[in-house]
N, C-alpha and C positions, 0 to 999 in steps of 0.2 A: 924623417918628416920635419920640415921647417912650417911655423908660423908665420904665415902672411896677412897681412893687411891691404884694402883698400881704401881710402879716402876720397869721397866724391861730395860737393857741394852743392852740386846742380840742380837738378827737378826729383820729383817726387816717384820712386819705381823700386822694383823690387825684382826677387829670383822668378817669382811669379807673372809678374806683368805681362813677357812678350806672350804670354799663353793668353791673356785677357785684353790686349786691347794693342794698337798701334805703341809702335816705339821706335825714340830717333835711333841712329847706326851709333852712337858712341854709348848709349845706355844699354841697348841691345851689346856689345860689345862688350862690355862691363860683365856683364849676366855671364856668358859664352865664357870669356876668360876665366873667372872665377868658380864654375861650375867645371872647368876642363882641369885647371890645377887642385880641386878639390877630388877628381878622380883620383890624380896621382899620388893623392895621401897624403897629402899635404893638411896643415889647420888654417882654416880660411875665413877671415873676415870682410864684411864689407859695411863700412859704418856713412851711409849717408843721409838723405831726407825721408827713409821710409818709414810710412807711420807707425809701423808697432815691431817689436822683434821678430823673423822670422827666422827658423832654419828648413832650409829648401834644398836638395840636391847634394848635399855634404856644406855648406856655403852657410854662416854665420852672419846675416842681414838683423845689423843694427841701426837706430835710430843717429843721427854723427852726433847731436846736442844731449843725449841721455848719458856722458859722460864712462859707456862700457868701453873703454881703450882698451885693449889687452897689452900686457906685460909681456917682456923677453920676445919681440920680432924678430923675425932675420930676415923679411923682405920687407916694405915700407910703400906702395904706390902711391903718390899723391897725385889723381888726375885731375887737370886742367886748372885746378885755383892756387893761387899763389899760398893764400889764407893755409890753406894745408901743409905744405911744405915743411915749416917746422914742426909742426903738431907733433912730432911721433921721436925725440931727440934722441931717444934710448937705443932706436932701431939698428942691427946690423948694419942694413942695410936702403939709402933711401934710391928712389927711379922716381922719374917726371914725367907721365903721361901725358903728351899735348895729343891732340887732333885736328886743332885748328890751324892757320897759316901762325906759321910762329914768331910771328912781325908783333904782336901782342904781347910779347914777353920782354918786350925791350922799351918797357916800362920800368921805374925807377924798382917800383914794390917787389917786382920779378928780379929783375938786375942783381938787387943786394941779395937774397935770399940764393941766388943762383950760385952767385958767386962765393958767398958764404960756405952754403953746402955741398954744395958740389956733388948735385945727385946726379945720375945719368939718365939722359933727356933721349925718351922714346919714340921716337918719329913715327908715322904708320906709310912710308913711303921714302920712295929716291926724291920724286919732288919736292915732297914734306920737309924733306930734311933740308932743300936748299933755300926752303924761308927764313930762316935763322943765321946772320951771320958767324963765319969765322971767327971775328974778333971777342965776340956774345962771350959772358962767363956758361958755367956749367962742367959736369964731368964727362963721362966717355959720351958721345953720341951714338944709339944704338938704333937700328930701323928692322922696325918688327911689322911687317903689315896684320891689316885684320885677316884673322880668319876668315872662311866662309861657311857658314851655318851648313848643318850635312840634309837639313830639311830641301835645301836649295843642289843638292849636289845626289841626288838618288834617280833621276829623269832619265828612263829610255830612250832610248834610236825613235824619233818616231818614223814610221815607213810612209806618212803621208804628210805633204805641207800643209800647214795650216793655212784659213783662210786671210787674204791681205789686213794683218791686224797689228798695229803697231798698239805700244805700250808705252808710258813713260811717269816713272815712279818716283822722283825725286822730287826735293822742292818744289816750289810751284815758283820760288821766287829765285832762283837758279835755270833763267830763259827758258822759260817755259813761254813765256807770251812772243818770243824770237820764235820758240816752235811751230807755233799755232800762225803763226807769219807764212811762215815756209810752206806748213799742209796746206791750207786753204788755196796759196798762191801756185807750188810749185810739185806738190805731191798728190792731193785728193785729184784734183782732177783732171789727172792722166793714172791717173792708177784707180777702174771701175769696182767700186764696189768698198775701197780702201776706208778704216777704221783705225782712229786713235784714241785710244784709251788711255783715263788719267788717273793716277792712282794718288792722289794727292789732297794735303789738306794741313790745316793748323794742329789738328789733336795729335799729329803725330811728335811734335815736340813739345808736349805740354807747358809750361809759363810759359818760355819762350817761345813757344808758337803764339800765344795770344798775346806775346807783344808787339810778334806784325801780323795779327789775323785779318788785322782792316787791307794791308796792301797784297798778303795772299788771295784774300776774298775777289779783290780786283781783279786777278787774273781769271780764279775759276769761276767769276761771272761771265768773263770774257768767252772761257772753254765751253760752258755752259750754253750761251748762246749762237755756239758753229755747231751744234746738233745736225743741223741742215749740210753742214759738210762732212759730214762721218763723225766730228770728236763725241764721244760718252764719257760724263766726270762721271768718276765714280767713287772719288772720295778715298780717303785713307783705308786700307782692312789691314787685319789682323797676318801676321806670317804664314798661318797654317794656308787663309785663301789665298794670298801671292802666289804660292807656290802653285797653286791650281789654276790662276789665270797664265802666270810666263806660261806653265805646260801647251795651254792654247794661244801661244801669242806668235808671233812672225819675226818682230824686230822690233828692239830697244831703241828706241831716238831718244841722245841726249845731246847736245850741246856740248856741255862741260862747264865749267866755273873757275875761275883762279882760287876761286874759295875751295875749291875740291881739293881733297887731302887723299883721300883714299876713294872716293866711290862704290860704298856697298851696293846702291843699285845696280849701276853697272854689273857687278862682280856676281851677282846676284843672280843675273839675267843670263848672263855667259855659262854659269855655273849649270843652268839648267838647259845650255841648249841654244840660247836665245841669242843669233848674230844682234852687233850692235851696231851704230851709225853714231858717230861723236867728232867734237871737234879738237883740234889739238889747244885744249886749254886745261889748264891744273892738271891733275893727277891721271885721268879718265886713259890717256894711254898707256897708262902703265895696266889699265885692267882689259886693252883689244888689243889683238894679233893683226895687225892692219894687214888686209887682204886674206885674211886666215880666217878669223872668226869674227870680221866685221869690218869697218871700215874707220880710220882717223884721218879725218877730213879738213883740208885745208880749205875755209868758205863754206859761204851758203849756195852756192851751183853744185860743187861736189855732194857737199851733205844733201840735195833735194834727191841728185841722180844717182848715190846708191842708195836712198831710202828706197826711192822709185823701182831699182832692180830688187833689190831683195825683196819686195813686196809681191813681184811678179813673175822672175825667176827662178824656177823651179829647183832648176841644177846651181844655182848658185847657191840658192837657200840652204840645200840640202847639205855642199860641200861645206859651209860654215858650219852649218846646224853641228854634223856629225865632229868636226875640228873642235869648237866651243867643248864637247864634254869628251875628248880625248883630253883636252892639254889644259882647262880651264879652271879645274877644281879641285887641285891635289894642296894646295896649302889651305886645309883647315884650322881650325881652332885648336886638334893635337898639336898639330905643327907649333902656330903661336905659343901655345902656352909652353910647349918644352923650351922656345927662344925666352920667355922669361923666367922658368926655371933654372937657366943656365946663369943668371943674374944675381943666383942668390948665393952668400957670401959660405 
C-alpha cells in the first residue's frame, strides 16, 4: 500500500459534491481518481479548499490551509497550481497534473519550479500534450486521459430512435452562440420538429464560473430567447440527471475549442450511445470515430449537414448509436488510475 497525496488550490468541493450539485470535469475528475486509487488499497489524501475534513469512499478530504500534510508519501500530485509544487519536498515521488492548454506554464513561477523539480507532467491527451514545448523544463511526460465515469457507460441498445433531439453540454462560452448560429440558420429548419437542448450554466464551475457569469449569461439569454426555434435552456443538473437525458437524446453538437484538452462532454455523450457532430478543433477528435460514431467536421456546411442527417436518419443514427457503445467506453477511471499507479516509485 503506498501513500498518496493530492494537492489542488482551486474551488471549493469535495468526495461528496458530484452527488449534490453540478461539477466542472477537472474536479469531477479529482473525485473519480482518488476514490479509484483508494479502492486499490492505496492511503489516499486529498488536501484542498474543502470546508471541513471529510472521509468519503476510502479518500482522506482535508482542508489544504489546516496544515494536516501527511508524512512519508510515495506519490505527491500537484494539480494545476504552480504554488503546490513544492509543498510536499519529502515525497517519493512528485507528478504535475495540468488540464489546461499548457502555454500557462511557460511562466517564469512554472518554469523555475519545473525545472528545479523535475516532476513528471501529466497530459490528459495527445493534443494536450502538444501545447507544451520540447524545449519546456520538467521530467518524464506522461498522457493519461480521463477516465469515463461508469454512470455514463451502463446505456442499452435502444431498439428505437429517439426523437430529433440534440443536446449540448459544455460551456456555454466554448461556441455555443456559433451553435445557436447554425440551428436556427442551417438545422431547425429543415429538420421538422428538431430540438436543442442546453445543458449549461456558471454553477457549474463554481468562483470561476462567477467570474464570467455576466458573459455566459449573454449567451444563455441569447438561447433562452430561440424557444421559438426549438432551443430549451435548461441549465446545469446534476450527473445522476445527464445520464437520463443523453439516454433520451439523438446527437451531441459541439464545436470544439482549442481550449479543449480532453472533452468530458464529448466522451460522455459517446459513452452512452450518443453520435456526436464536432469540429476539428482541440482535443474533441480524439474523443469521435469520424464516420463511426459521429462526425469531425471540417466547417460550418459540413457540421449543419450531418447534424441534419443524424437528426433524421434512421439507419445512420442507429449504426453510430450501436458503434459509440461497442468501442467508446472501455477506458474508465480503473484504467486511469492503474496509469498512475504505475507512477509510484
Amino acid at each position: 500500500m503506498a501513500r498518496i497525496v493530492l494537492a489542488d488550490d482551486g474551488i471549493e468541493f469535495d468526495g461528496k459534491t458530484p452527488d449534490e450539485r453540478p461539477l466542472g470535469g477537472v474536479e469531477s475528475s479529482v473525485v473519480a481518481l482518488m476514490q479509484e486509487l483508494a479502492a486499490l488499497g492505496h492511503d489516499v489524501h486529498v488536501l484542498n479548499k474543502s470546508k471541513a475534513p471529510l472521509d468519503h469512499r476510502g479518500v482522506k478530504w482535508r482542508p489544504i490551509d489546516g496544515g494536516d500534510w501527511p508524512d512519508a508519501v510515495d506519490l505527491y500530485i500537484a494539480n494545476r497550481g504552480d504554488k503546490l509544487l513544492d509543498r510536499m519536498p519529502g515525497a517519493k515521488r512528485t507528478v504535475f497534473w495540468t488540464h489546461n492548454p499548457a502555454q500557462y506554464l511557460l511562466k517564469w513561477r512554472y518554469l523555475i519550479k519545473l525545472w528545479r523539480i523535475k516532476p513528471a507532467i501529466i497530459f490528459i491527451g495527445d493534443y494536450h500534450a502538444t501545447t507544451y514545448p520540447g524545449w519546456a523544463p520538467g521530467g518524464d511526460r506522461v498522457v493519461i486521459p480521463y477516465g469515463l465515469p461508469d454512470a455514463f457507460c451502463q446505456a442499452e441498445p435502444l431498439n428505437t430512435p429517439p426523437p430529433p433531439r440534440a443536446v449540448f453540454t459544455s460551456n456555454p462560452l466554448r461556441s455555443l452562440d456559433w451553435l445557436l448560429d447554425v440551428w436556427v440558420e442551417e438545422i431547425e429548419p429543415r429538420v421538422p420538429g428538431a430540438e436543442l437542448h442546453v445543458f449549461a450554466g456558471a454553477a457549474t464551475y463554481g468562483s470561476v464560473g462567477e467570474a464570467k457569469a455576466s458573459a455566459m449569461q449573454a449567451v444563455l439569454d441569447r438561447a433562452k430567447a430561440l424557444e421559438g426555434q426549438g432551443v430549451r435552456l435548461r441549465g446545469p443538473v446534476p450527473k445522476a440527471v445527464l445520464v437520463e437525458e443523453l439516454h433520451a437524446a439523438r446527437v451531441m453538437l459541439y464545436r470544439g475549442d482549442l481550449n479543449e484538452t480532453f472533452c468530458l462532454a464529448v466522451g460522455e455523450a459517446q459513452a452512452m450511445g450518443v453520435p456526436a457532430v464536432v469540429e476539428n478543433l482541440g482535443s474533441v477528435r480524439e474523443r469521435v470515430i469520424d464516420g463511426e460514431t459521429g462526425f469531425v467536421c471540417a466547417g460550418r456546411g459540413a457540421f449543419a449537414e450531418n447534424a441534419r442527417n443524424l437528426l433524421s436518419d434512421d439507419g445512420l443514427w442507429t449504426s453510430q448509436h450501436l458503434a459509440a457503445l461497442d468501442k467508446q467506453r472501455s477506458w474508465r477511471w480503473p484504467q486511469a488510475a492503474a496509469a498512475f499507479e504505475a507512477l509510484i516509485p
